[in-house]
Wavefront OBJ file of the C-alpha trace (Angstrom):
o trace
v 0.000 0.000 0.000
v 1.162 3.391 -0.885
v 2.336 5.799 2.273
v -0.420 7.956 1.670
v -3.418 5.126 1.014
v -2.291 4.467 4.808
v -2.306 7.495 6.347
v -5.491 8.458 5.036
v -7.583 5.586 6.040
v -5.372 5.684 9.172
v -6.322 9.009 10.134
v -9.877 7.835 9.144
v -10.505 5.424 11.839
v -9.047 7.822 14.288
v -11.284 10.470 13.497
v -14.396 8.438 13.920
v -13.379 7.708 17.250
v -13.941 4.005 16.445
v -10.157 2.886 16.755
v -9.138 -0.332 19.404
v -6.508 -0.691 21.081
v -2.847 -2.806 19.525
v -4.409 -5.750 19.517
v -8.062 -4.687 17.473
v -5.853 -3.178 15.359
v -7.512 -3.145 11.664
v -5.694 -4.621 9.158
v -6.333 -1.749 6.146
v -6.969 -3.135 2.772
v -4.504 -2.837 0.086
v -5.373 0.345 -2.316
v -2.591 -0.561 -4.755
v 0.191 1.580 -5.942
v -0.869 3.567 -8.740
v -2.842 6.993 -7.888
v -6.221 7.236 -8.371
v -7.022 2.887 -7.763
v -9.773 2.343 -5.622
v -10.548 -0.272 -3.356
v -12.179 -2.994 -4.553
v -15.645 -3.995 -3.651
v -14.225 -7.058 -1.764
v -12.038 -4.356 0.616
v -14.921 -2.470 0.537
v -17.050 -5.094 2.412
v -14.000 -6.189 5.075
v -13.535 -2.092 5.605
v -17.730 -2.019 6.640
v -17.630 -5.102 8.313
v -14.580 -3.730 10.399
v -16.419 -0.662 11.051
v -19.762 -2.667 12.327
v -17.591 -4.717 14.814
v -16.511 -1.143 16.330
v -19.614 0.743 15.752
v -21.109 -1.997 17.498
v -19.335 -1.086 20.935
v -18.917 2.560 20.129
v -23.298 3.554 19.462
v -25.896 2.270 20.794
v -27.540 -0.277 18.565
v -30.838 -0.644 18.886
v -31.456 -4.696 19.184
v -35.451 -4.363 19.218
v -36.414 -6.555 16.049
v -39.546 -5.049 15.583
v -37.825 -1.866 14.540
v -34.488 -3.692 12.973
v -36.788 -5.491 10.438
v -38.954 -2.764 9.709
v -35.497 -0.984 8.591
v -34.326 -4.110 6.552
v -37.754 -4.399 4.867
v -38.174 -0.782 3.851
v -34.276 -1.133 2.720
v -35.451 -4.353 0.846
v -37.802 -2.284 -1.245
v -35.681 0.276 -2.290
v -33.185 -2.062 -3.101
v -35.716 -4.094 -5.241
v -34.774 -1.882 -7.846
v -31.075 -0.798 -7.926
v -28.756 -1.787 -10.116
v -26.987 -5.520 -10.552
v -24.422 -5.873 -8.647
v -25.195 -3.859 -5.899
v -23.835 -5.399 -2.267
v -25.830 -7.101 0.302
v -26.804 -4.272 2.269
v -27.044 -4.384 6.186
v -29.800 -1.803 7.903
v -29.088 -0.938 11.033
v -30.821 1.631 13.795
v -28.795 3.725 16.272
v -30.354 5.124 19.272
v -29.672 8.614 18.834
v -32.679 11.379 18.803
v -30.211 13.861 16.053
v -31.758 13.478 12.486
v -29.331 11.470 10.493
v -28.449 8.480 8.617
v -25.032 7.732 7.051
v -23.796 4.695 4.904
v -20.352 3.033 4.881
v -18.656 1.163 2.221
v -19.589 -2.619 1.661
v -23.059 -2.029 2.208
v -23.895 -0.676 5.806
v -26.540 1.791 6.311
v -26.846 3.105 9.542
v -30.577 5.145 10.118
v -30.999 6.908 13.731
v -34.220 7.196 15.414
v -34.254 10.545 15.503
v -34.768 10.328 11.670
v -37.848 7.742 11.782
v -39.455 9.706 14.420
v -39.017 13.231 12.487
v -40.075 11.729 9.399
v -43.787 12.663 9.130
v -44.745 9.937 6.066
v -43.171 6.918 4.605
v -41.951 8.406 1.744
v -39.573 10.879 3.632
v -37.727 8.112 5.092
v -37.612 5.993 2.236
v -36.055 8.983 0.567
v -33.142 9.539 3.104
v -32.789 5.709 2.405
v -32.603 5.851 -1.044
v -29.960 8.139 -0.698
v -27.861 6.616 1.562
v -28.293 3.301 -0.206
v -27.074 5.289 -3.864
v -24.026 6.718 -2.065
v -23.135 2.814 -1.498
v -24.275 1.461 -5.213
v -22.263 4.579 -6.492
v -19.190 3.705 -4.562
v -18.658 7.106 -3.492
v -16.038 6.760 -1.153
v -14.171 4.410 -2.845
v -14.584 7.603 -5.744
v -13.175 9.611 -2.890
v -10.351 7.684 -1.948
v -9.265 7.712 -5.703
v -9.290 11.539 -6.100
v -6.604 12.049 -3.422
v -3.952 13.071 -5.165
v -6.396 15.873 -5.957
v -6.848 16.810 -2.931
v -4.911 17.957 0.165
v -4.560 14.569 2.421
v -6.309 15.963 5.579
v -8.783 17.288 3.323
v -9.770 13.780 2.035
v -9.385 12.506 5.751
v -11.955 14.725 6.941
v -14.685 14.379 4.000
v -14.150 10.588 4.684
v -14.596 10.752 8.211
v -17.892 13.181 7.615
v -19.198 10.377 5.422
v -18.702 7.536 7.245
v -19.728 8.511 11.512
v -20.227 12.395 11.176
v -24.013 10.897 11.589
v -23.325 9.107 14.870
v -23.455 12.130 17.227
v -20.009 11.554 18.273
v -17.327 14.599 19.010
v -15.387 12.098 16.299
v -17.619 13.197 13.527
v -18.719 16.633 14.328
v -14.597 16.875 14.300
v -14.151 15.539 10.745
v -16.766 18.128 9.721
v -15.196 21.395 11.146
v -11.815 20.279 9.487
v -13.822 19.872 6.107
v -14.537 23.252 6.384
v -11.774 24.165 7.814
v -9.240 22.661 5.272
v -10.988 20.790 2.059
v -10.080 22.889 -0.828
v -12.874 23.965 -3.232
v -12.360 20.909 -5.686
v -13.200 18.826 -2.976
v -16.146 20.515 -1.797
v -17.474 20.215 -5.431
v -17.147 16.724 -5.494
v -18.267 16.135 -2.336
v -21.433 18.282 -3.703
v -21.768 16.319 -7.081
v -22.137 13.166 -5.021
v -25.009 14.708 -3.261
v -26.415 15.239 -6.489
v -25.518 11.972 -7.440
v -27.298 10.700 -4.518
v -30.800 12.510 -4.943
v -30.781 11.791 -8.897
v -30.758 7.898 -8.420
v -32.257 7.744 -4.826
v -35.144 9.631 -6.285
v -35.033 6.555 -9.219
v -35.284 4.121 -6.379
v -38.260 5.839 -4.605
v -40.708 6.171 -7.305
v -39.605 2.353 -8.605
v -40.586 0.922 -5.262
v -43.896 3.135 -5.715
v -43.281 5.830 -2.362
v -44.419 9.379 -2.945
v -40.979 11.180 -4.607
v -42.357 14.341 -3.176
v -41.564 12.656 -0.075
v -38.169 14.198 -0.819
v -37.823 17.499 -1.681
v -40.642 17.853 1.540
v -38.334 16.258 3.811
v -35.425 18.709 2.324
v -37.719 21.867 3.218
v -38.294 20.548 6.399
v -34.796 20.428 7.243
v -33.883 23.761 5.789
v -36.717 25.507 7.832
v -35.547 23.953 10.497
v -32.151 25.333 9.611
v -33.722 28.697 9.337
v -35.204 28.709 12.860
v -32.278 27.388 14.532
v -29.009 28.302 13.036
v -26.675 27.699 15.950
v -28.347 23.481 16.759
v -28.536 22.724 13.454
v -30.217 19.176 12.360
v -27.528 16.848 12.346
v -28.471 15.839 8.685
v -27.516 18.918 7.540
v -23.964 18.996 9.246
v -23.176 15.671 6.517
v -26.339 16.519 3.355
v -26.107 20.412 3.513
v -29.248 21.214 1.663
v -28.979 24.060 -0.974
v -32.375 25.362 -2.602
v -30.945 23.829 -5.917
v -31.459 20.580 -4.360
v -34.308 21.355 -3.466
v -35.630 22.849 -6.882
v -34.453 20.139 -8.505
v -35.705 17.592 -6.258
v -38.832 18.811 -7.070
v -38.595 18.988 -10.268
v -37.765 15.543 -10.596
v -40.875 14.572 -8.084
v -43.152 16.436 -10.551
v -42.305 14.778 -13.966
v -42.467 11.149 -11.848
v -45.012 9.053 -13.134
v -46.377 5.924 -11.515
v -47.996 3.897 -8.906
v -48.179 5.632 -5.299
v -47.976 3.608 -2.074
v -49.597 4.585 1.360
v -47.847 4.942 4.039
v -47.736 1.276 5.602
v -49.441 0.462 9.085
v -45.472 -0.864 10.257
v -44.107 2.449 9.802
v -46.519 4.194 12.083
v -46.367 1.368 14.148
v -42.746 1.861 14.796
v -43.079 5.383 15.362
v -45.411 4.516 17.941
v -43.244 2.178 19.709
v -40.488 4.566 19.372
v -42.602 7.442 21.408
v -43.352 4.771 23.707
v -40.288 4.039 24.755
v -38.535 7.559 24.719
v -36.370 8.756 27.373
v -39.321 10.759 28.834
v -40.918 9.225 32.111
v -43.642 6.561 31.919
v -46.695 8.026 32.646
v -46.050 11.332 30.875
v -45.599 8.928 28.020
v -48.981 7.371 28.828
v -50.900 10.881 29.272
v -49.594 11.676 25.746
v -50.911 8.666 24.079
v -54.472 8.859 25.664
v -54.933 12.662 24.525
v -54.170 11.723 21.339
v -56.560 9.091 21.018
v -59.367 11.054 22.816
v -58.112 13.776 20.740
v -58.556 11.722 17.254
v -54.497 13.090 16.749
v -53.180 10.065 14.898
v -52.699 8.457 11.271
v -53.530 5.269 12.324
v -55.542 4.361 14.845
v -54.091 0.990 15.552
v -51.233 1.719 15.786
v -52.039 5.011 18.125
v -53.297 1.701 20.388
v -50.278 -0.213 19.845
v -48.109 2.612 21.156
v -50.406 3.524 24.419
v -50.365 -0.639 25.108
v -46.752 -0.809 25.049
v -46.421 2.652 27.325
v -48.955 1.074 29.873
v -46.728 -1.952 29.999
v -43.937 0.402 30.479
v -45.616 2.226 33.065
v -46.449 -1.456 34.935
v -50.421 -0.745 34.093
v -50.427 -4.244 33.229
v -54.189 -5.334 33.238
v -54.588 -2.205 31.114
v -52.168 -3.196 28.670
v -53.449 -6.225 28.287
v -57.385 -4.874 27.624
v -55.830 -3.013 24.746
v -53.671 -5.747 23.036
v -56.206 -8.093 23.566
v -58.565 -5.311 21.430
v -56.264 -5.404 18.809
v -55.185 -8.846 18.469
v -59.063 -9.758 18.085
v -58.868 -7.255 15.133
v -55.712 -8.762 13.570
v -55.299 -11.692 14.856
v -52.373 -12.909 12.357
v -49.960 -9.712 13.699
v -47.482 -10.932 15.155
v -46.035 -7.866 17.233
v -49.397 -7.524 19.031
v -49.285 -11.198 20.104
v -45.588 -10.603 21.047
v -46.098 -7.630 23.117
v -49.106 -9.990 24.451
v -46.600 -12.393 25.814
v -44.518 -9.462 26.937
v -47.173 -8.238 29.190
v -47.936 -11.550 30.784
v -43.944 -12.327 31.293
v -44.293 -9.145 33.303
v -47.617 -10.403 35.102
v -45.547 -13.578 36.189
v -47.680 -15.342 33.863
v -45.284 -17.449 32.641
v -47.161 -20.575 31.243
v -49.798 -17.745 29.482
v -46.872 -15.823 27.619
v -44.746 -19.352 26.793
v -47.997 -20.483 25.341
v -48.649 -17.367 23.426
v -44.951 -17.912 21.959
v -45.731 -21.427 20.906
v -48.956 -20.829 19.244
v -47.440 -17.618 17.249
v -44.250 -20.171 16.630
v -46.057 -22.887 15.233
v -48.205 -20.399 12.648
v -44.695 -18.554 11.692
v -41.585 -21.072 12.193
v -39.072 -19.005 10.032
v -39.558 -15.908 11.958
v -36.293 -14.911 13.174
v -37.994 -12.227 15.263
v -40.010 -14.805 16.864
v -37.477 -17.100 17.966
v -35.177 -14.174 19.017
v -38.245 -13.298 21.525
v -39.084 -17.141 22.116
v -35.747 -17.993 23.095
v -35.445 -15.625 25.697
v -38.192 -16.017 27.139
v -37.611 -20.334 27.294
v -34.121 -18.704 29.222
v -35.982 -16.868 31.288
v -37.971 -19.980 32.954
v -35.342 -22.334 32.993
v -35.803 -24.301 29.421
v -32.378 -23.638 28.054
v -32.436 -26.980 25.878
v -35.333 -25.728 23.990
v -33.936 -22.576 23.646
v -30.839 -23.697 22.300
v -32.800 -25.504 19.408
v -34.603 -22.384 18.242
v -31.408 -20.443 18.679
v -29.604 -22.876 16.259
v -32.392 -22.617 14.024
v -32.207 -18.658 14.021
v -28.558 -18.716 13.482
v -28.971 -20.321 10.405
v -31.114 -17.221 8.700
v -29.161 -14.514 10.689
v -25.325 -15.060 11.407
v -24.619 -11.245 11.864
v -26.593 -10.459 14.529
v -24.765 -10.163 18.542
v -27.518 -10.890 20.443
v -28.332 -14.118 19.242
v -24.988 -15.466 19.738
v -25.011 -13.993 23.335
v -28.335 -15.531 23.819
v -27.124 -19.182 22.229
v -23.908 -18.565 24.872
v -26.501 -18.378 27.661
v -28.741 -21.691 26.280
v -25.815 -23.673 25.876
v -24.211 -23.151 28.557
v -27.307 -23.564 30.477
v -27.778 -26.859 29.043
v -24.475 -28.150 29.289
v -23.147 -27.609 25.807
v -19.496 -26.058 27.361
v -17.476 -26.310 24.206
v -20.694 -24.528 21.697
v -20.803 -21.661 24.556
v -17.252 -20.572 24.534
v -17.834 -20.649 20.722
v -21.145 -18.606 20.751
v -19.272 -16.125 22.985
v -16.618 -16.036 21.036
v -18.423 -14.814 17.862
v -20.981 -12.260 20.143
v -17.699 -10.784 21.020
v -16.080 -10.952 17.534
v -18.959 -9.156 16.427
v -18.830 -6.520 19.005
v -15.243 -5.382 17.485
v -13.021 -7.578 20.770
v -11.374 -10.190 18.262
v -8.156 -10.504 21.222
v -11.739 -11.500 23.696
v -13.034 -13.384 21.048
v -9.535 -15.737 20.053
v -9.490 -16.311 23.886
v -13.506 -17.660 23.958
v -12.133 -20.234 21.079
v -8.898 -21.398 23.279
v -11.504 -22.493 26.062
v -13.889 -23.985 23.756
v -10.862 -25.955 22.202
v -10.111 -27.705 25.828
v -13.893 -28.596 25.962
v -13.972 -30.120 22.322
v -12.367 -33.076 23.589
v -11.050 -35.632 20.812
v -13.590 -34.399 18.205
v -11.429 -33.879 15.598
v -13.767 -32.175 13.352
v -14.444 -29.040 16.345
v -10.671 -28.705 17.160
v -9.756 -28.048 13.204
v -13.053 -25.848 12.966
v -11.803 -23.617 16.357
v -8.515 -24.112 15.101
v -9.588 -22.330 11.693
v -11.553 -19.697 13.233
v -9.129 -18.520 15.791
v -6.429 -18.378 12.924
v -8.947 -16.222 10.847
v -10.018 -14.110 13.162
v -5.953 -13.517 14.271
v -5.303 -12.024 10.857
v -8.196 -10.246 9.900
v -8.110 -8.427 13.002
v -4.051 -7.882 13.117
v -3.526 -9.927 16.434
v -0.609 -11.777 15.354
v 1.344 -14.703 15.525
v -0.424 -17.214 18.031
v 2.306 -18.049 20.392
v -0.037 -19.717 23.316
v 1.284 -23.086 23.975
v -0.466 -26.125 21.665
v -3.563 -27.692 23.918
v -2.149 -31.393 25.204
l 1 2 3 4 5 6 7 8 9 10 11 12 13 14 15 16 17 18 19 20 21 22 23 24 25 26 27 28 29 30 31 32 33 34 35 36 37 38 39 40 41 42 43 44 45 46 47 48 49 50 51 52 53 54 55 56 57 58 59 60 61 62 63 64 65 66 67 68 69 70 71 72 73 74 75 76 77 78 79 80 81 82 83 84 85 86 87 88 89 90 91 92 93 94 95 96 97 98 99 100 101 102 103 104 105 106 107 108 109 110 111 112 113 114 115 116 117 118 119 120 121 122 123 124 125 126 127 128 129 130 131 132 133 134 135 136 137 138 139 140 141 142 143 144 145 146 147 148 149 150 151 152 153 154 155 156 157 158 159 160 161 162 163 164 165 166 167 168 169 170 171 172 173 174 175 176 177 178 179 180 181 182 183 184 185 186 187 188 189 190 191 192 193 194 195 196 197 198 199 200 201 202 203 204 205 206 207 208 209 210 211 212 213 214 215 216 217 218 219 220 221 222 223 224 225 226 227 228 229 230 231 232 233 234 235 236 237 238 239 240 241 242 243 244 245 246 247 248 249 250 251 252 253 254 255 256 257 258 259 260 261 262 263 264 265 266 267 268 269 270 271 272 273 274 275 276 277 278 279 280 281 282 283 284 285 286 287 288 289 290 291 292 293 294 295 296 297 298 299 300 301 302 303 304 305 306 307 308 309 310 311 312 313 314 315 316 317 318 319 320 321 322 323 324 325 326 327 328 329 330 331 332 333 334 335 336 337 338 339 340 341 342 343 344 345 346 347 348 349 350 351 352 353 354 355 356 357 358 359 360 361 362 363 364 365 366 367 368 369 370 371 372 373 374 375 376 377 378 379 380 381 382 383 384 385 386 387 388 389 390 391 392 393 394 395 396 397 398 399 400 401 402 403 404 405 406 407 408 409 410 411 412 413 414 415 416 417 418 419 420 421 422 423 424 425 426 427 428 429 430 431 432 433 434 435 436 437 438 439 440 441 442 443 444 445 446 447 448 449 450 451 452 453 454 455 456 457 458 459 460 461 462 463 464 465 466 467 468 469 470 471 472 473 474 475 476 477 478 479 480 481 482 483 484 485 486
């Protein structure tokens, strides 16, 4: 790798305030020699997969999978439409009130609820999404990263940095933007500009294929620049990363005005999330609860179900258990194949005590959907919960087959078999649940205990064997130099 290549992704990983310690070390892809080469979409994918494993430790993730696969659906219907050869894409929600998404290379979108909850239709966030998704199809970093030479090297550092985490709320970010302005010279901030550009042009293209409003965007771009307007000195965080020009605007609309097509309402799961979202804000409980009931007596909704969804989960927030249940038990005679009602349903009676009424309420909802992952996420926990680890551990295998990326089930499968006496698969769950969350040193150390539970089984040793030697050099660790198991 060139001197420079080095530096600049170097100082890239610094300034998101993401970087480890010696031994997390990230081992940067190889941008060539000649000026100008990107990174392949191969590095692309190991340089957002790096950056997950420390974002993961770094923000706070929201693990709720009613919300998560809302995200991944909506980011499923965009994608519907893009261009062959786009990556697998990973949605992801940070807990973070600021207005902001951001997307890293390989595929990694990164949405905070701030955005969802601002968003006042579908089509507004589908249109952030779009964009974020086309900076990612359009390889826009790598695009960066190419230009260098053509640019002064903090310059390029700090419009990376901007790109990548100015959207997490972190003093990292909000750092790599003041030195943009502070240092990128004007080439750069042109390029930086046509990307946005770039960005609108095809995510609009995306929007109006998977049938959303595209006026959904140039109204969410006046939002934010009144908002600017109002408030100069707090300004939305979207606009620290997307500044918003009435060009983009203009031509946002202009685009949203010759767009023919099919229009979509806004779907009953994204004002369902939006309720859950207000229902668990950082606000206390029964404020939360007043709020909810003046709306309904107040007819101040879009959808009245899900208005009732929201107030049901704030009750059972607020420990008004009997009344939660009264209300999910209204809805769930209404729609009686959703399946978060009937899992806030066995929420509420976990919370009663009412164990045997919420594990049967799991079952029943298991048996109709066996493949859902959200299910057996919620299942499993509750089985740990009153001591049936063994079962579980089955679901939990079963999950991990459809979802290998995600922590939680890994620290949950840690927890099952460990539980039920599976020493040698817990070391290895915990092992990857801490891979994941960006400790590989933590991780390599899971895999040496696992390795004295494996026993003679030849076919585990070689597999923790291989694992612990990948994991060692993707993650820079270095030679292993413990002494060989006897």
């Amino acid at each position: 790798m060139n001197q420079s290549a080095r530096v600049l992704l170097s100082l890239l990983i610094v300034g998101t305030q993401l970087a480890t310690d010696a031994q997390g070390a990230v081992n940067l892809p190889d941008l060539g020699n000649a000026a100008g080469t990107a990174i392949s979409p191969s590095q692309e994918r190991k340089l957002g997969e790096e950056f997950m494993r420390r974002a993961r430790s770094a923000l706070t993730i929201i693990e709720d999978s009613e919300i998560t696969e809302y995200v991944r659906s909506l980011g499923r219907q965009l994608l519907a439409s893009a261009a062959s050869g786009a990556p697998d894409f990973y949605f992801f929600v940070v807990d973070d009130p600021s207005v902001n998404a951001f997307a890293v290379p390989g595929g990694f979108v990164g949405i905070h609820t701030g955005l969802i909850s601002t968003a006042q239709t579908e089509a507004e966030l589908a249109s952030v999404v779009a964009h974020e998704i086309t900076h990612v199809t359009q390889r826009h970093i790598p695009r960066l990263i190419a230009e260098q030479e053509k640019a002064s090297l903090p310059a390029m550092a700090a419009i990376l940095a901007s790109i990548l985490l100015a959207g997490s709320g972190k003093q990292g970010g909000e750092a790599g933007v003041a030195l943009t302005t502070a240092a990128m010279a004007q080439r750069g901030i042109n390029f930086t500009r046509s990307f946005e550009e770039e960005a609108d042009r095809i995510g609009m293209d995306l929007l109006t294929s998977a049938e959303f409003d595209p006026h959904g965007m140039p109204a969410f771009f006046e939002r934010m620049q009144a908002a600017n307007r109002h408030n100069e000195t707090n300004l939305p965080e979207y606009l620290r990363t997307h500044p918003i020009t009435t060009n983009r605007i203009a031509d946002a609309r202009a685009r949203a005005d010759r767009a023919t097509g099919n229009i979509r309402p806004d779907s009953s799961e994204f004002h369902h999330v939006r309720a859950k979202l207000r229902a668990y804000a950082k606000r206390p409980a029964p404020e939360i609860v007043r709020g909810f009931q003046d709306n309904l007596a107040q007819g101040k909704y879009r959808d009245a179900d899900a208005e009732r969804y929201g107030y049901a989960l704030a009750l059972l927030r607020a420990k008004q258990l009997e009344q939660a249940r009264n209300e999910l038990q209204k809805l769930s005679k209404r729609h009686p194949g959703r399946l978060n009602y009937r899992m806030a349903q066995a929420e509420v009676e976990m919370a009663a005590d009412r164990r045997t009424e919420a594990l049967a309420i799991y079952q029943a909802a298991h048996r109709e959907r066996p493949s859902s992952v959200v299910l057996m996420r919620e299942y499993s926990q509750a089985l740990l919960r009153t001591g049936r680890p063994a079962e579980a551990r089955d679901l939990l295998k079963t999950a991990l087959r459809s979802d290998r990326d995600d922590p939680l089930l890994y620290k949950l499968m840690a927890e099952a078999a460990g539980a039920a006496g599976a020493r040698a698969e817990a070391h290895q769950a915990q092992a990857e649940y801490y891979y994941l969350m960006g400790s590989p040193a933590a991780a390599v150390e899971q895999l040496r205990i696992a390795s004295r539970y494996a026993g003679d089984n030849f076919y585990l040793q070689a597999s923790l064997e291989a694992r612990i030697a990948a994991i060692r050099e993707e993650s820079g660790l270095g030679e292993d130099r413990s002494p060989a198991r006897k």
